[in-house]
N, C-alpha and C positions, 0 to 999 in steps of 0.2 A: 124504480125511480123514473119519473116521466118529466122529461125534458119539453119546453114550449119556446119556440124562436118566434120573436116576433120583431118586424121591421117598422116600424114609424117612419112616416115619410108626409112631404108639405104635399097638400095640393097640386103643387104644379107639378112633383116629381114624375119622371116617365117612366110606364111598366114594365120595359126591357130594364130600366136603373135598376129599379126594382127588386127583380129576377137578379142581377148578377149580384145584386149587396148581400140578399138570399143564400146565391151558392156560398159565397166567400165566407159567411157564419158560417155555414155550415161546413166546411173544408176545416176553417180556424177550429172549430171545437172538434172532428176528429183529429185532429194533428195533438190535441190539448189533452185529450185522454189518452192518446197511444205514447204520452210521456209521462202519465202517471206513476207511481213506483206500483211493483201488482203487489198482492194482496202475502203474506207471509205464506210461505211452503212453496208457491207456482215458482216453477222454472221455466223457461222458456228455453234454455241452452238445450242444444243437440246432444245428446247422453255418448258417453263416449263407448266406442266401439271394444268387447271382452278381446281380450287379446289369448291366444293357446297357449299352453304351459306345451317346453316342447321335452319330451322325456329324455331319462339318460339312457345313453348305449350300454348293452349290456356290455360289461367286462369279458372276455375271453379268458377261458378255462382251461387249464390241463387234461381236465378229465371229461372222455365220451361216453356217452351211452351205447352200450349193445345192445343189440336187438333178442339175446336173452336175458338181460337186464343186469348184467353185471357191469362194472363199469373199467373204463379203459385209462389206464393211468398211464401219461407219457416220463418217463426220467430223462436221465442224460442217458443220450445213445440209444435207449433201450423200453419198450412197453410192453404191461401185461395189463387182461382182464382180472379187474379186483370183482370176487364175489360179493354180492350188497350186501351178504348178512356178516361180512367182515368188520367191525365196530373199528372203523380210525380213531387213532387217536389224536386231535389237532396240536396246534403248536410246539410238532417237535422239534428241538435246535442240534441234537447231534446224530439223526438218520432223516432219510426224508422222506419216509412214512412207517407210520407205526401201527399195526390192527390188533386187535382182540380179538378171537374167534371164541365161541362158545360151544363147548361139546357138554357131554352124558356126565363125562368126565373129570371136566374142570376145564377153566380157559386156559387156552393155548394165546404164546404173543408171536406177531408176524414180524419182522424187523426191515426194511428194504431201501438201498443205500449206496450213494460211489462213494468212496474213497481211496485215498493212495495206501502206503507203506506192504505193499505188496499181496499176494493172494495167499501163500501159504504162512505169510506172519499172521493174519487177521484171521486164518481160521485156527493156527494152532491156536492163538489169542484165547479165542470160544473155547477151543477144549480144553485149555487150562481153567477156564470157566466150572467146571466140573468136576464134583470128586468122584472118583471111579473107586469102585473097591479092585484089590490088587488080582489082575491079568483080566480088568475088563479095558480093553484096549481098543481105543476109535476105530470105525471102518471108513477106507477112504476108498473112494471110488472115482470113476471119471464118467461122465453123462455130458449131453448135449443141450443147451439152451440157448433156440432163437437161431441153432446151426453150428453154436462157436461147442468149442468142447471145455466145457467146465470144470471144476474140482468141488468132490461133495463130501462131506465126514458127517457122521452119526455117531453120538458119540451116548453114552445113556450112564446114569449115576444122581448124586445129586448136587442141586441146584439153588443156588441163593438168587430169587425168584422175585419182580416186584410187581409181579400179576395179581389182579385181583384183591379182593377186600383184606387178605389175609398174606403179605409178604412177607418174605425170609426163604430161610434154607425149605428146602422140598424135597425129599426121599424119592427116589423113582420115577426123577425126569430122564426127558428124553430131549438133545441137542441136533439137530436139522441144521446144517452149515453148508451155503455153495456158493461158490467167487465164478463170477464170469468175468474172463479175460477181457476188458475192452480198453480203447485208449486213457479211461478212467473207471478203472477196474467197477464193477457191481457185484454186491452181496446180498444173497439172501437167507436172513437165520429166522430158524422155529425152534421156540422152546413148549415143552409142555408137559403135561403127566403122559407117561408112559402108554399106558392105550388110548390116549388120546391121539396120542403123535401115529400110534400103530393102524386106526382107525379112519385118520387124516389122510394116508398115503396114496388114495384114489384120486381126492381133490389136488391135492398138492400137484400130483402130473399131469392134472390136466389144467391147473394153475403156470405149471412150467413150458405146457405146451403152446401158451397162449401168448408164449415171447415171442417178440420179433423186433428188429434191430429197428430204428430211428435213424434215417440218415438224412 
């Protein structure tokens, strides 16, 4: 589009008049287009500035990592190293951790847990758990875990079991039972087939060895 200004002026007008009637169109018509509406889609507004998504904190866990990659689970009072290939089982409501272990043999279940009502009510408890045929009678012993001296029964027979794809009663399990004395007592029981539990007994102590108190 080509714009043409032109001035008409009388004879006698003078050429500084001229000159300034000149500027003043010309002033007048940019003023006149810088108020046009613009054309559909142009913006002219200053684009506003992305603003950062600020991330969430992680939560804080119970459980550490070891540096042989087992992992370290705090309870009341008291922590052990859980081995990774132990299978938890989540939301349990009446112990506070539950594992599967998987042997040659058949799974074995980990139970680990405070509660009250005493140490030797809770473990006779377990071996009532178990039918024994007549004079196979539990062994109690006393061992050490984390320093404190604890109470351990083994108790072997069978078992109404709800391990695995296949629960109920189980011919020639074997019963793992130990209370450690703390201000709120701590249990830990293994159930399982018989040479599985028998086969287990290397990890188990060095699962036991791996207590140490929480103060």
């Amino acid at each position: 589009m080509t714009l043409t200004l032109q001035h008409y002026r009388t004879p006698e007008e003078p050429a500084n008049r001229r000159a300034s009637c000149l500027v003043l169109n010309v002033l007048a018509l940019s003023l006149s287009i810088a108020g046009c509406t613009p054309p559909d889609g142009a913006d002219d507004a200053v684009p506003p500035v992305p603003v950062a998504e600020t991330a969430d904190e992680e939560t804080a866990s119970i459980k550490d990592t070891n540096p042989d990659g087992s992992t370290h689970r705090h309870y009341e009072g008291i922590g052990f190293a859980i081995p990774n290939r132990w299978q938890e089982l989540p939301n349990q409501t009446m112990v506070d951790s539950k594992y599967i272990i998987p042997t040659e043999h058949g799974e074995m279940e980990m139970t680990l847990t405070s509660m009250g009502g005493g140490l030797k009510s809770n473990l006779d408890r377990w071996v009532g758990q178990v039918g024994r045929d007549q004079g196979d009678e539990p062994t109690w012993a006393t061992i050490e875990v984390a320093g404190i001296e604890s109470r351990k029964v083994d108790v072997r027979g069978s078992f109404n079991s709800t391990v695995g794809a296949n629960p109920g009663a189980k011919e020639d399990w074997r019963l793992v039972g130990i209370a450690v004395p703390l201000p709120r007592d701590f249990f830990i029981k293994l159930v399982g087939p018989r040479e599985a539990v028998v086969e287990f007994q290397d990890e188990l102590d060095e699962f036991l060895k791996s207590a140490h108190l929480d103060h």
